[in-house]
C-alpha atoms as one frame of an Amber mdcrd trajectory, in Angstrom:
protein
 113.726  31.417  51.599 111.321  30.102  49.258 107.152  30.199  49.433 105.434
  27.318  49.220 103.912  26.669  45.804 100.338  28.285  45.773  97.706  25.710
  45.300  95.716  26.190  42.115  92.087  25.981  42.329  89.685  23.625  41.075
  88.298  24.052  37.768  84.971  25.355  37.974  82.445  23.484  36.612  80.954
  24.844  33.275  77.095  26.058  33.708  74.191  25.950  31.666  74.711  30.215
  31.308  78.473  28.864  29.875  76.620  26.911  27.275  74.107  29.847  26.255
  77.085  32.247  26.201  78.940  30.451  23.726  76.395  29.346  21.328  74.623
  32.609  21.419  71.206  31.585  23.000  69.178  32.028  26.116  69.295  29.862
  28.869  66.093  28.607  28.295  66.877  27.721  24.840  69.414  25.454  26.214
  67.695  23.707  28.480  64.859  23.085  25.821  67.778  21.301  23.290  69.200
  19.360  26.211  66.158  18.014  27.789  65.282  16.990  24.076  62.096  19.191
  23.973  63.722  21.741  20.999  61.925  20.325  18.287  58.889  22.867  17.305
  60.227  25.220  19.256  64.115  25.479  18.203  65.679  25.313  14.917  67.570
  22.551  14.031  70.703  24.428  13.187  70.115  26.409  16.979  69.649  23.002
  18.441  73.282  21.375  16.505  75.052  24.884  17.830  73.782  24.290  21.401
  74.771  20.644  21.254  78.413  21.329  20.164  78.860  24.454  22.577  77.657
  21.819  25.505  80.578  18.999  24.060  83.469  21.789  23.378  82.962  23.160
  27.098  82.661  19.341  28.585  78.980  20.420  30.195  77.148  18.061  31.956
  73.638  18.575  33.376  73.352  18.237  36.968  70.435  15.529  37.335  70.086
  15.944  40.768  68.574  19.357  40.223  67.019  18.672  37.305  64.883  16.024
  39.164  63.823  18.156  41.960  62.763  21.016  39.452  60.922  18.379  37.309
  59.530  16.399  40.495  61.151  13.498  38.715  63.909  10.923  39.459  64.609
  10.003  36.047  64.298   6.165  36.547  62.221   3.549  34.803  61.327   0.108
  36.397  61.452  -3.356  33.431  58.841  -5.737  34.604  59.538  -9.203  33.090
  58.427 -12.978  33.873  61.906 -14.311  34.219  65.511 -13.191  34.228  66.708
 -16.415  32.763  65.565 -15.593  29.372  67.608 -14.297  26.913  65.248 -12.614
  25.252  64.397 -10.243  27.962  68.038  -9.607  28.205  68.028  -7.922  25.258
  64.515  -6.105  25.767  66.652  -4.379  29.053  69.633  -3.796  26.854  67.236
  -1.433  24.501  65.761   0.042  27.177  68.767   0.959  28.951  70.364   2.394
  26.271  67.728   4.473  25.090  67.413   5.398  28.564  70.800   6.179  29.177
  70.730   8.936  26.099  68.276  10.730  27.918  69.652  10.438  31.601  67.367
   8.029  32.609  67.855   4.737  34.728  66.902   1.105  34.395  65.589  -0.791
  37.583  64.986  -4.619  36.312  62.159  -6.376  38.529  61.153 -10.411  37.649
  57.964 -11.374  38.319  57.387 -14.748  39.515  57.721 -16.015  35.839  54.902
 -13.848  34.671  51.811 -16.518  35.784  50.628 -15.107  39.417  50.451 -11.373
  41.075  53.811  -9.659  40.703  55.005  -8.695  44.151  54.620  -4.703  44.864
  57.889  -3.552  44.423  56.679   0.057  45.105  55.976  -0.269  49.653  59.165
   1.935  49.666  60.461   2.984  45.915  57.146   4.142  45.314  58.527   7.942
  44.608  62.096   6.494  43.184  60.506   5.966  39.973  58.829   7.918  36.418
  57.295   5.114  35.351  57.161   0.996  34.268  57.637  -0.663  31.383  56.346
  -4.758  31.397  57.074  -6.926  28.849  55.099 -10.557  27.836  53.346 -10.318
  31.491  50.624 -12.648  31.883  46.154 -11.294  32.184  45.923  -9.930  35.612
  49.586 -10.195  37.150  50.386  -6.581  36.810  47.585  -5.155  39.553  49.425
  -3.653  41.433  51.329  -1.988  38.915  47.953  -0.200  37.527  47.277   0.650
  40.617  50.515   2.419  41.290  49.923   5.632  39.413  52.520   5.589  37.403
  52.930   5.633  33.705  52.380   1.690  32.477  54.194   1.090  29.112  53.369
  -2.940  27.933  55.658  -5.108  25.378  54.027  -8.137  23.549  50.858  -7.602
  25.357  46.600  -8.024  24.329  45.763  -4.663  22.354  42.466  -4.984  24.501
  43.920  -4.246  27.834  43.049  -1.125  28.692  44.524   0.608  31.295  48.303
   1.472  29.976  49.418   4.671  28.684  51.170   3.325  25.641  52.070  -0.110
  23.841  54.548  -1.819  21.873  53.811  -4.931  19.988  55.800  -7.822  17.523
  53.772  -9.115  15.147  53.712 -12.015  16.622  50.858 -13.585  14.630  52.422
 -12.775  11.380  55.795 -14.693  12.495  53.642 -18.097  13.042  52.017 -17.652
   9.555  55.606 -17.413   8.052  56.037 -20.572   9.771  53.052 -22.272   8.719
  53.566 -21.382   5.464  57.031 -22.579   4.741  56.481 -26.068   6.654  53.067
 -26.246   4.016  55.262 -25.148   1.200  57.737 -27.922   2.050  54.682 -30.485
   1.643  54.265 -31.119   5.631  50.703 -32.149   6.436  50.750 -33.813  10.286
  51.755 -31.215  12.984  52.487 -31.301  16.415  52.547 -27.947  18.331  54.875
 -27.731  20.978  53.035 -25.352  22.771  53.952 -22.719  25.872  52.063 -23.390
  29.283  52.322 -20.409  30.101  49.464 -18.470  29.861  50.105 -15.272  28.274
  48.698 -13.385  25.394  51.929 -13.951  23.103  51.637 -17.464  23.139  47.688
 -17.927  22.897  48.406 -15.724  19.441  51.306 -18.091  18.415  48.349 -20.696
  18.804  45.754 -19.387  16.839  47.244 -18.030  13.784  49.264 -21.560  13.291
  45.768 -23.201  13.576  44.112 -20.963  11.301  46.964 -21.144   8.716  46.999
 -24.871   9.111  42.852 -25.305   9.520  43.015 -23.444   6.133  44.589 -26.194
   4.176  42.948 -29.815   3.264  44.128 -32.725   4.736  46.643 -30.953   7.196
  46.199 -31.867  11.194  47.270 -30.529  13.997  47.878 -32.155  17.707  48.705
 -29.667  20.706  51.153 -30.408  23.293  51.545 -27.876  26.098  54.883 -27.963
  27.674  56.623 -25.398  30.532  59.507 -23.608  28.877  62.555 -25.234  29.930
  64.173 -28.179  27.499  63.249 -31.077  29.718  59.565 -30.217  29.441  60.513
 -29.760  25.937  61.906 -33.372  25.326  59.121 -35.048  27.260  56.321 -33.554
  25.332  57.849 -34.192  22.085  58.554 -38.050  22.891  55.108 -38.256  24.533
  53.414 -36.543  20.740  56.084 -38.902  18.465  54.904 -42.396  20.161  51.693
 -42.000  20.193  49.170 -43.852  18.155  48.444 -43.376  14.573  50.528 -41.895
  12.117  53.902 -39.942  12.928  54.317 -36.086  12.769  56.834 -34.828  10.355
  57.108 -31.453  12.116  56.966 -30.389  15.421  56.299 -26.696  16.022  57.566
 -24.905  18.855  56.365 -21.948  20.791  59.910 -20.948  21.622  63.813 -22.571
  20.522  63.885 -23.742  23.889  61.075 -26.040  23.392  62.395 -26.939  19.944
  65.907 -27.723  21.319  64.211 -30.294  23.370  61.918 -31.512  20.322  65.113
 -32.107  18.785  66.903 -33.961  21.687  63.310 -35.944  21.870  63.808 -36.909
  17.723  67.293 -37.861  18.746  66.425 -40.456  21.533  63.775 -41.892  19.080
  66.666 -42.592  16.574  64.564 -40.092  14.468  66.701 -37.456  12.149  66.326
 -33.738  12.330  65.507 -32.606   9.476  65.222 -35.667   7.125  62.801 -37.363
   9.458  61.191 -34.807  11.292  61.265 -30.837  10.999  61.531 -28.935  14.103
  60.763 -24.998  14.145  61.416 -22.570  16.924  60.661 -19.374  17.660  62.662
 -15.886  18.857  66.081 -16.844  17.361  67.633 -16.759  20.854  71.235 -18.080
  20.973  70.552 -21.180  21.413  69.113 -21.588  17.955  72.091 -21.888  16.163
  73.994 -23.831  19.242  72.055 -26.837  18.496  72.496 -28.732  15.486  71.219
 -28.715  12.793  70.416 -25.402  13.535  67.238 -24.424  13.951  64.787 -22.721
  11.347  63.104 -20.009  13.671  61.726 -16.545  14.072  63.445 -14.174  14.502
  62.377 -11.152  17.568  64.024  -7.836  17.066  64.326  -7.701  21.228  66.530
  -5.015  21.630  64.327  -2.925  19.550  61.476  -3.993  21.296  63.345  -2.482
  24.575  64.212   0.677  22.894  60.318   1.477  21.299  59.126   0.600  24.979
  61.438   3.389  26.817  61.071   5.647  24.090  57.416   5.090  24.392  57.484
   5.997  28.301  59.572   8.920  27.842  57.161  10.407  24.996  54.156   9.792
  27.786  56.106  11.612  30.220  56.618  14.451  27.481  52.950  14.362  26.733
  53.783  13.721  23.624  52.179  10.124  21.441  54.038   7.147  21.432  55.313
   6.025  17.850  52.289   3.904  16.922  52.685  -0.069  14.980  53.569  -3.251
  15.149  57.552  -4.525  15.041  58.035  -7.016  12.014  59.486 -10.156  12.910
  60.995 -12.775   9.997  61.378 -16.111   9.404  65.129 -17.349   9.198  65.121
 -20.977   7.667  68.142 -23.240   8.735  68.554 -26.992   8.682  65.910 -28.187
  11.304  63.754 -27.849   8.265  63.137 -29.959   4.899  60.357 -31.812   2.880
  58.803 -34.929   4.716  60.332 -38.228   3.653  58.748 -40.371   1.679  58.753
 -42.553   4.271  57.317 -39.810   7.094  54.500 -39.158   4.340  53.503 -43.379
   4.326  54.168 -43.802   7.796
């Protein structure tokens, strides 16, 4: 008679003493290198051997723990106006992933597209989360989040807000120069601006440095047209600027592509051409810039990156340690929504 086969047990789950064992360091030494805190403390050769004792013996950290030691959850709340904008799409996808190297969560939260009072999404996650990260929210819609006490990181937000522990901007002035500059350099000298009504600090920048590169050049002019951010709104303000009285624009700029894909279904319903006789410019080289044709001549908003510098930023505050400091770059990226006036755009 046979005995029934023994049942083996269940691997035991490798420890953070496994990890110190086989790379030859103290607990404490490991727990510095993977909670990311080694540097200044551990060498970098001490830090690689921890790393690859912790991947050869499949060790994973248990979170749970690690939280209630810390007193933290290791979750993040994204603040943003809308979640039917691309752009903040790939401000989350940053985040998260940056986030997700360090064992941290991503909890997205739209505010009523970024104009009034975002809603407190705290009454009963108040203690679920480390910290918030906004991006592009309007003057005075993130109250309650200030008053939350947690850790506020903003995106594209006013430098003179006080009140946050740490900031990441675009240089989003810069962008509208490039602009500016390359409609000028084309020989365009009647504007329209196609401008955001939204009322947030990225877009009253967008206004002022194209005015002051335009203001800074004889003979150019300038008309503003504010428009909500949807290609409708778009189309109507842009047929509303081209038949008006006096002479015709020969380039509409936009606050956003959106805004310029309507300009150029406006041009289209006029029987106008895009580029040859009108130039259309967008801005933030969202996906829908090269969907439209010609394809628009727009800048272009390293998003992601934006995302990633915001939840590094939060996770340095929660270190105590500074938040990398500077402006993102942004670039131009000329396509074929843009060209030199006609000769008859420049008579008419």
């Amino acid at each position: 008679m046979t005995s029934a086969p023994q049942s083996q047990p269940a691997p035991t789950r490798p420890t953070s003493r496994d990890v110190a064992r086989a790379a030859g360091v103290s607990q404490a030494t490991v727990s510095l290198v993977l909670g990311d805190k080694w540097r200044g403390r551990v060498s970098e050769a001490t830090a690689e051997r921890v790393r690859h004792a912790a991947h050869e013996l499949g060790y994973q950290p248990n979170l749970a723990a690690r939280s209630l030691r810390l007193g933290r959850t290791r979750t993040a709340l994204l603040v943003v106006p809308a979640l039917t904008n691309e752009f903040f799409a790939r401000v989350y996808t940053g985040a998260a992933a940056v986030a997700a190297e360090h064992g941290f969560g991503v909890v997205l939260y739209p505010s009523p597209e970024g104009t009034g009072p975002a809603r407190d999404p705290f009454a009963s996650a108040r203690a679920s989360l480390d910290g918030v990260i906004a991006s592009s929210m309007a003057a005075g819609a993130l109250d309650v989040l200030r008053g939350a006490g947690l850790p506020l990181v903003m995106l594209d937000s006013d430098p003179a807000d006080t009140g946050v522990a740490a900031r990441v901007n675009l240089d989003i002035a810069d962008g509208m120069r490039q602009v500016a500059e390359h409609l000028l350099a084309l020989g365009h000298r009647r504007f329209v601006h196609l401008a955001s009504a939204v009322d947030t600090w990225t877009f009253a920048v967008r206004a002022r440095a194209l005015h002051d590169t335009l203001g800074a050049v004889p003979g150019t002019s300038v008309r503003t047209v504010p428009a909500p951010l949807d290609v409708q709104a778009g189309r109507e303000g842009a047929e509303h600027a081209l038949g008006a009285s006096g002479p015709r624009p020969t380039a509409i700029v936009c606050d956003d592509d959106i805004l310029a894909a309507g300009a150029c279904k406006a041009a289209r319903r006029l029987g106008l051409r895009v580029p040859d006789d009108l130039s259309v410019t967008g801005f933030d080289d969202l996906a829908l810039a090269t969907a439209v044709e010609p394809e628009l001549t727009t800048v272009q908003l390293p998003a992601e990156q934006v995302g990633e510098r915001g939840m590094a930023a939060l996770l340095a505050v929660l270190d105590g340690r500074p938040a990398e400091p500077g402006s993102l770059p942004v670039h131009l990226v000329v396509r074929g929504s843009s060209a030199p006036p006609s000769a008859d755009g420049l008579r008419s």
